[in-house]
N, C-alpha and C positions, 0 to 999 in steps of 0.2 A: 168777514161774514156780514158785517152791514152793510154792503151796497149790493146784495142779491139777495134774493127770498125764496125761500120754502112751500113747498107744496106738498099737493097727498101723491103717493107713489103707488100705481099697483104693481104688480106681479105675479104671475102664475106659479102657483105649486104643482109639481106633479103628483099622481095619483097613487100611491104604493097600495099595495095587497097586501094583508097582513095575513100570513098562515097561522100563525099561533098569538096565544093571547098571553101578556106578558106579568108580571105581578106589579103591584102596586109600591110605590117608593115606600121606603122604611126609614127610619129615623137613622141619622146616622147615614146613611145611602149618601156617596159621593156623585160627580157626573161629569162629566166635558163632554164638551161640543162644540160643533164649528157650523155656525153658516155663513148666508149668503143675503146682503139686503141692497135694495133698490132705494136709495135714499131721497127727498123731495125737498129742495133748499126753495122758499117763498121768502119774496120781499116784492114789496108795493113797487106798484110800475117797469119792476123788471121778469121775463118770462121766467115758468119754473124751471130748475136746473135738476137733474138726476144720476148724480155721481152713483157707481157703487162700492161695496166694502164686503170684506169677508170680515167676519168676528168669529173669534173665539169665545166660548161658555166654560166656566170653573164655578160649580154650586156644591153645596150640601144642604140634603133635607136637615132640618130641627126637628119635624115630626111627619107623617104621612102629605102635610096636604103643604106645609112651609120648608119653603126654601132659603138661602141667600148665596144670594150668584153674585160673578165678576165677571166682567166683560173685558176684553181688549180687540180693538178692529184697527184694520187701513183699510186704506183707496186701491180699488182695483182701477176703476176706470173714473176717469172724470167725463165733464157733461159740460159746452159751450153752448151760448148765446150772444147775441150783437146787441149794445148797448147805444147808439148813437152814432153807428160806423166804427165802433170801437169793438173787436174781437175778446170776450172773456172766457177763461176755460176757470172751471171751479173744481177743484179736488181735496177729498178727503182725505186728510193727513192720517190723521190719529183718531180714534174715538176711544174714552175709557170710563167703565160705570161697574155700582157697585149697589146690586136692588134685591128688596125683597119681593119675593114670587111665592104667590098662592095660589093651588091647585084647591078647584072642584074636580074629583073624579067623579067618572062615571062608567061605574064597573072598572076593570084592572086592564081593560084596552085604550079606554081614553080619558081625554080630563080637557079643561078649560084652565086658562089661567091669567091672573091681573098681577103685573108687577109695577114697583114702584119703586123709584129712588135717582139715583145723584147721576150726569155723565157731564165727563171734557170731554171736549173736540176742539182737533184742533182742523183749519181747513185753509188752503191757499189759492187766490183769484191771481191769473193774469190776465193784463190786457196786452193786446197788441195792436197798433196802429199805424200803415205805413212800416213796417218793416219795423217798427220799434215795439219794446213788449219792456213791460211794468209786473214784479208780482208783489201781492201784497198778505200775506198770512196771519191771521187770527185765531187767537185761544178763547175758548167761552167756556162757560160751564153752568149748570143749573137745575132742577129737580125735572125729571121722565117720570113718564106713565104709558101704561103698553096694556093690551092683552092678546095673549093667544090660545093656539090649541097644539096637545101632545096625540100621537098614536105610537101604542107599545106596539112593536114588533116583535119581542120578543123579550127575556128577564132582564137585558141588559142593553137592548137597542130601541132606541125610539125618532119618532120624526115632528119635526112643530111646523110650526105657520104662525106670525105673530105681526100685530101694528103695533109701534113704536113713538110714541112724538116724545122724541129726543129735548127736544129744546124749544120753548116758547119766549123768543127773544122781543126788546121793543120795538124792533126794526124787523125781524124775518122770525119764521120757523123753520124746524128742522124734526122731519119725520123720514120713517121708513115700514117698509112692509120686508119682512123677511122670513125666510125660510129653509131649515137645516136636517140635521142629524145631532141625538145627542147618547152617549153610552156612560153606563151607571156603571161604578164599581164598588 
């Protein structure tokens, strides 16, 4: 992960319709979810890279507005650029975190929310040159900070939108913008 860098990633959510207004988390409220994020690997003098990853969400509220979630993701697709006539492909191996998440609601449809805490990743570069190919794989790890938003669809279904800066390394960062589904039980 040091010899490429990070950038800000967008991505489009799409627009759901919510027909019914959902209740508010409760203490004790468990949840899973899955999404889907657009990740932005920045390092000085090399272009941005935009692998993606699906993650999975495993939290429980503490009370209405505190959470603590787990995260576990892989690399759906990696993202290449040319370094010097030298072909690299960057992919997301593994990423794993473990953050507290607080919820401002607003009303029992929707809420805002800042989380904070720990992620690995791990991610693998190859180069290719002339028919030859090098990879090289790195582990890092370090404190995230994100914020998003939820929309209840219903007592037990909801949707986020959330930016992520994963990792502020000396060399690169590593952000994403993502976007899911999460069901309370």
């Amino acid at each position: 992960m040091k010899t490429l860098k990070t950038a800000a990633a967008i991505t489009a959510l799409p627009f759901l319709f919510a027909s019914s207004l959902a209740s508010a988390a409760q203490e004790g409220d468990n949840y899973v979810g899955v999404q889907q994020g657009i990740f932005a690997y920045e390092e000085s003098g090399v272009d941005t890279l935009h692998p993606t990853a699906v993650i999975g969400r495993l939290g429980r509220y503490g009370n209405e507005e505190i959470a603590l979630e787990a995260r576990f993701g892989m690399g759906l697709t990696e993202d290449d650029t040319n370094i010097s006539g030298v072909d690299v492909d960057l992919e997301l191996d593994r990423i794993f975190g473990v953050y507290g998440v607080g919820h401002i609601p607003f009303g029992e449809a929707f809420s805002v929310y800042a989380l904070a805490g720990f992620t690995a990743v791990k991610v693998t570069a190859t180069g290719s040159y002339m028919g030859n190919s090098m990879s090289f794989s790195d582990d890092d790890n370090g404190f995230s900070f994100g914020l998003g938003a939820q929309l209840n669809l219903g007592k037990t279904l909801s949707i986020h939108g959330e930016y992520i800066n994963y990792l502020d390394g000396d060399f690169y960062d590593l952000e994403a913008i993502s976007g899911g589904v999460t069901f309370a039980f």
